[in-house]
DSSP file (Angstrom, degrees, kcal/mol; ACC not computed):
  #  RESIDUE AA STRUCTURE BP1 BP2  ACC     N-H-->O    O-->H-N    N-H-->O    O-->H-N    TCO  KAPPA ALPHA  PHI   PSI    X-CA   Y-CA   Z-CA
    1    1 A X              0   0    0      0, 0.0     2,-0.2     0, 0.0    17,-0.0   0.000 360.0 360.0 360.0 119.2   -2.2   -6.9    8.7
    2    2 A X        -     0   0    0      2,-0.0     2,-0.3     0, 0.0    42,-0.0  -0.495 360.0-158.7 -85.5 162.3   -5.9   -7.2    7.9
    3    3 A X        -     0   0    0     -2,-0.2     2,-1.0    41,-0.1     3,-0.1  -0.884  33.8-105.0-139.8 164.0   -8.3   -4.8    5.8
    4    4 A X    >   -     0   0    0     -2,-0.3     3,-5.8     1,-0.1     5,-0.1  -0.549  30.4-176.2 -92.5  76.4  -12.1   -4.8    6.2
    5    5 A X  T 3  S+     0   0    0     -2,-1.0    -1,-0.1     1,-0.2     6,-0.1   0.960  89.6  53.8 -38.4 -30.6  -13.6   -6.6    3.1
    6    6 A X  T 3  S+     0   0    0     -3,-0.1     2,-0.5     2,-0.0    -1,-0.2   0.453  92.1 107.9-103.0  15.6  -17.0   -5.8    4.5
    7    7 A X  S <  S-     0   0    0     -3,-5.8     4,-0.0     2,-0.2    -3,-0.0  -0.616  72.9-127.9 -90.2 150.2  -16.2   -1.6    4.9
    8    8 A X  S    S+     0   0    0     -2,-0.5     2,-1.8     1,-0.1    -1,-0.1   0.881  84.5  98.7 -33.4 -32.9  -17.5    1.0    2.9
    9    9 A X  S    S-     0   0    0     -5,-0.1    -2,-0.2     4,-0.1    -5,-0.1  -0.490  89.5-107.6 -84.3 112.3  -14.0    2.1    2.4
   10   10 A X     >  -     0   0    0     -2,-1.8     4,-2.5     3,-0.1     5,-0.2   0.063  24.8-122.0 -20.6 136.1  -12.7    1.0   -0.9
   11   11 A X  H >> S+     0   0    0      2,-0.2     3,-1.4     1,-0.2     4,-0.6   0.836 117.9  55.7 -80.3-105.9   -9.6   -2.3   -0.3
   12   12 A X  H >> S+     0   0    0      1,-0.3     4,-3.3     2,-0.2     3,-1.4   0.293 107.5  40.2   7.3 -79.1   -7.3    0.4   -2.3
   13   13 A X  H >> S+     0   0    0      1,-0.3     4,-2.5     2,-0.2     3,-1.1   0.994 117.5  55.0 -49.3 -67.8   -7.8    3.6    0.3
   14   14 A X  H << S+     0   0    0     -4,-2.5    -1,-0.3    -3,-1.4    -2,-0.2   0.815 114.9  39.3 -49.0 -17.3   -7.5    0.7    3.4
   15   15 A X  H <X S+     0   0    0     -3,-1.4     4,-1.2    -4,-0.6     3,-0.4   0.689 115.5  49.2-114.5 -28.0   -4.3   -0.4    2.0
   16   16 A X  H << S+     0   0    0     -4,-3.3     4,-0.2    -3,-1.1    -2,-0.2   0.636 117.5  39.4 -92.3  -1.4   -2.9    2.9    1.1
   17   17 A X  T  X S+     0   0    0     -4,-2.5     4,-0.6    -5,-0.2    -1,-0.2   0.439 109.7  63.1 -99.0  13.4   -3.6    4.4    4.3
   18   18 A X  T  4 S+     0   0    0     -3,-0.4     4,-0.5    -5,-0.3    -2,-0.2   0.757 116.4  32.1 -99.5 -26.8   -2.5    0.9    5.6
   19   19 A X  T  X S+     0   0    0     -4,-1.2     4,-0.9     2,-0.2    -2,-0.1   0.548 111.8  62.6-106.3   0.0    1.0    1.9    4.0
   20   20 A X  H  > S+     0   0    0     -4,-0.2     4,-2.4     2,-0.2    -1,-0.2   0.591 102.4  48.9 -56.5 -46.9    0.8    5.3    4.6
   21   21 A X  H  X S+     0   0    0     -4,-0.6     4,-1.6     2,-0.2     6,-0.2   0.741 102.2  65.5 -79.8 -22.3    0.7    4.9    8.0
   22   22 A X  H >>>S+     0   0    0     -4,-0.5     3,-3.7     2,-0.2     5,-1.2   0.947 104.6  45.4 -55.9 -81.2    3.8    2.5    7.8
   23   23 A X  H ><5S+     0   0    0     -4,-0.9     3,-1.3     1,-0.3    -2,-0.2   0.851 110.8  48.4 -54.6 -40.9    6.0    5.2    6.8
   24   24 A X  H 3<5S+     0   0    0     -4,-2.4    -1,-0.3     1,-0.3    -2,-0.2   0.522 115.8  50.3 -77.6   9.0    4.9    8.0    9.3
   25   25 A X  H <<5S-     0   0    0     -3,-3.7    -1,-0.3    -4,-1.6    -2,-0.2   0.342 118.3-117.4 -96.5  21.7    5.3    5.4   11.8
   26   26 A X  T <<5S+     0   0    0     -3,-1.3     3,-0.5    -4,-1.0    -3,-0.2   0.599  82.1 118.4  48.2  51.9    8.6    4.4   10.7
   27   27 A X  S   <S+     0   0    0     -5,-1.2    -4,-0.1     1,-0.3    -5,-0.1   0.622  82.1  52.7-100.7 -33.1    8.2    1.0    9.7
   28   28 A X  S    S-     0   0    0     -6,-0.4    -1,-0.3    -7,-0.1    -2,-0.1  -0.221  83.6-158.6-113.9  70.9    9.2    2.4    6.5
   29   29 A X        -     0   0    0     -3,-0.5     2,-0.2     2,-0.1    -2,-0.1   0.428  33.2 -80.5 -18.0 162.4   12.0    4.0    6.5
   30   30 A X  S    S+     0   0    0      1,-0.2     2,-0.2    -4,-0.0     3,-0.1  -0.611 123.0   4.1 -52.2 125.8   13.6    6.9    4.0
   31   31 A X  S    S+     0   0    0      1,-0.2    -1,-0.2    -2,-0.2    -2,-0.1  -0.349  99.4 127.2  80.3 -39.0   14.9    4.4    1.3
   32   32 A X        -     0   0    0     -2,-0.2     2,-0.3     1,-0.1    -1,-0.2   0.269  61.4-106.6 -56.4 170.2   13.7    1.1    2.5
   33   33 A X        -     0   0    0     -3,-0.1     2,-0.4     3,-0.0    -1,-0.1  -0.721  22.1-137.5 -92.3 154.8   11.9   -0.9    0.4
   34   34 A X        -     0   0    0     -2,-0.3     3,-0.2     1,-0.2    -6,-0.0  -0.919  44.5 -75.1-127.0 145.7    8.2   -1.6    0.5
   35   35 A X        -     0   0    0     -2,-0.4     2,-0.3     1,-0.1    -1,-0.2  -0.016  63.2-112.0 -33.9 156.6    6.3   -5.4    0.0
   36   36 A X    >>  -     0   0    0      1,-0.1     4,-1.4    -3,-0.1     3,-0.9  -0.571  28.1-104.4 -93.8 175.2    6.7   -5.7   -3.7
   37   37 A X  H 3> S+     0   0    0     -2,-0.3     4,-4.0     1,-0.3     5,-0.3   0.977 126.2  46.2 -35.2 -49.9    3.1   -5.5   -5.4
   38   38 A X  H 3> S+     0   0    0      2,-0.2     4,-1.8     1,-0.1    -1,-0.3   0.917 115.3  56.0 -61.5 -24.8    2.7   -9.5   -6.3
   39   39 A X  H <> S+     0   0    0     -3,-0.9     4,-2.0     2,-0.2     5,-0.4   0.967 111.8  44.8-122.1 -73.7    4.0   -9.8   -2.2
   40   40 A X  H  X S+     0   0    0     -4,-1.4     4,-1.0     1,-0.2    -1,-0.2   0.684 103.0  56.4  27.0 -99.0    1.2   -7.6   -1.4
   41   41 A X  H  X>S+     0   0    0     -4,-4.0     5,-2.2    -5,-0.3     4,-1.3   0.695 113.6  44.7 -49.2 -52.8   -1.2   -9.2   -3.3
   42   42 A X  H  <5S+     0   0    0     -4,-1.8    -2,-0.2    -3,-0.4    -1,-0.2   0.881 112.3  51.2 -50.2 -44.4   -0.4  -12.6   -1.3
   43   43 A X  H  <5S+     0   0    0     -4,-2.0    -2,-0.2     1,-0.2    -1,-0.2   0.777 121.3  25.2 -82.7 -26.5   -0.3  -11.4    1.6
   44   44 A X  H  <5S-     0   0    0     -4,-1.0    -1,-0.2    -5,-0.4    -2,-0.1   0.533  98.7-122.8-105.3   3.6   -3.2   -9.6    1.8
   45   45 A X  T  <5 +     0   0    0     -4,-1.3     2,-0.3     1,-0.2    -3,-0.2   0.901  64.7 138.3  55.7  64.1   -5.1  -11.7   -0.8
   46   46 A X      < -     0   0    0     -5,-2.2     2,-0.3   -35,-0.0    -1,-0.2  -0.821  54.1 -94.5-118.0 158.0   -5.9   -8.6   -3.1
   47   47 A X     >  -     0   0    0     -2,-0.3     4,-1.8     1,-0.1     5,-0.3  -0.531  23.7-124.5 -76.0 153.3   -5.8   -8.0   -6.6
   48   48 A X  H >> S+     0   0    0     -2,-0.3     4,-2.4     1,-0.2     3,-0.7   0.900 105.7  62.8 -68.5 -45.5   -3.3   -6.7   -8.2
   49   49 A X  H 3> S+     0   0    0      1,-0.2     4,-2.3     2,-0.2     5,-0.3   0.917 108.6  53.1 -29.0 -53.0   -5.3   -3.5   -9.9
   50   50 A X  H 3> S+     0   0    0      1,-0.2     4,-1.6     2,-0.2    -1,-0.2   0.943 104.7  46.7 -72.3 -27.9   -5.9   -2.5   -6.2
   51   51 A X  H <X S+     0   0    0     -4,-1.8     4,-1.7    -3,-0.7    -1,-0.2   0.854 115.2  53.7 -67.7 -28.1   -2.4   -2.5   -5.0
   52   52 A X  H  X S+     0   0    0     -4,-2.4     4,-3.1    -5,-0.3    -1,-0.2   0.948 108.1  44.6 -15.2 -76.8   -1.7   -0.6   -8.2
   53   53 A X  H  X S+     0   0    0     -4,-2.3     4,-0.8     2,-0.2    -2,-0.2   0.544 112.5  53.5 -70.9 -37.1   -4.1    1.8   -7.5
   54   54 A X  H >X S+     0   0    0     -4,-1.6     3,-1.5    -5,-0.3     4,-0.8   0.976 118.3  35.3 -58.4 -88.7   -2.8    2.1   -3.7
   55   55 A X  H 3X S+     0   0    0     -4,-1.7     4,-1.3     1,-0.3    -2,-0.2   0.717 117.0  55.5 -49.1 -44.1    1.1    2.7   -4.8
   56   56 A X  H 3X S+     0   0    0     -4,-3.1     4,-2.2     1,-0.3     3,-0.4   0.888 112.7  37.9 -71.6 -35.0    0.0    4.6   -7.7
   57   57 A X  H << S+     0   0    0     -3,-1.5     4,-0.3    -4,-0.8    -1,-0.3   0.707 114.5  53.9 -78.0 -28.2   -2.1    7.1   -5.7
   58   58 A X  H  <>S+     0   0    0     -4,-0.8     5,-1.8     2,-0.2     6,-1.4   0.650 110.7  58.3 -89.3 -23.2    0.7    7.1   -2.6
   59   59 A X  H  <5S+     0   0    0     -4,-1.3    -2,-0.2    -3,-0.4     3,-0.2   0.965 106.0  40.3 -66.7 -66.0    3.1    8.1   -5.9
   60   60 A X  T  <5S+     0   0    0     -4,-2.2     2,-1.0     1,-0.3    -1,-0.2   0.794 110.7  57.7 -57.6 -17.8    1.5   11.0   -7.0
   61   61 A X  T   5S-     0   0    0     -4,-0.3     2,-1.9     1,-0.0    -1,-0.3  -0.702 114.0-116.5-110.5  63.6    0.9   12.4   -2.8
   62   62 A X  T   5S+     0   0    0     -2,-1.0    -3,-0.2     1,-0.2    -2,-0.1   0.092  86.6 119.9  78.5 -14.5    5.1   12.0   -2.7
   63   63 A X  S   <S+     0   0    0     -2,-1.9     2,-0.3    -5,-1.8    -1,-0.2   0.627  70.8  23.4-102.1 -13.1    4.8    9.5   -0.2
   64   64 A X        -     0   0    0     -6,-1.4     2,-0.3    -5,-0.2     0, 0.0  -0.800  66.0-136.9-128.6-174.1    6.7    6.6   -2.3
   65   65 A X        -     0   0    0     -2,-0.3     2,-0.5    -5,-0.0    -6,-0.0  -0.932   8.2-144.6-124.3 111.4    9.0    6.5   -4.9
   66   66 A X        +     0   0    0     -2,-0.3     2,-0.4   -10,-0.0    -2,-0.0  -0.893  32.3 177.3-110.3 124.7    8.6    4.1   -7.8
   67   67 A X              0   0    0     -2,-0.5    -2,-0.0     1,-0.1     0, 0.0  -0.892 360.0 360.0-152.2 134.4   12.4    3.0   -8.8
   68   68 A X              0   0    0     -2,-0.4    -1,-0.1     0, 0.0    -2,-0.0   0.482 360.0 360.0 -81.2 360.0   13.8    0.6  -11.4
């Protein structure tokens, strides 16, 4: 999975529609787990504040679950 360093659209928004789209195409199941942040962060060479900022914004819209 890529994002577009050189779009207009904010790394965050590309990565929360990047995992947004995971789950309505069922790549994430109800329940599953999702990369964890630092897993993320490797993979996609991002900071950690933006994957934050991704999860945290996909928490409030319903669309994950944060669980300890």
């Amino acid at each position: 999975m890529k994002l577009d360093r050189h779009s207009s659209i904010p790394l965050y928004a590309q990565l929360k529609k990047l995992i947004a789209d995971r789950i309505e195409d069922g790549t994430y199941k109800p329940g599953d787990k999702i990369p964890t942040e630092l897993e993320l962060c490797d993979e996609l060479e991002l900071s950690r504040p933006t994957v934050r900022q991704a999860i945290a914004e996909l928490v409030s819209e319903n669309m994950l679950t944060i669980m300890k």
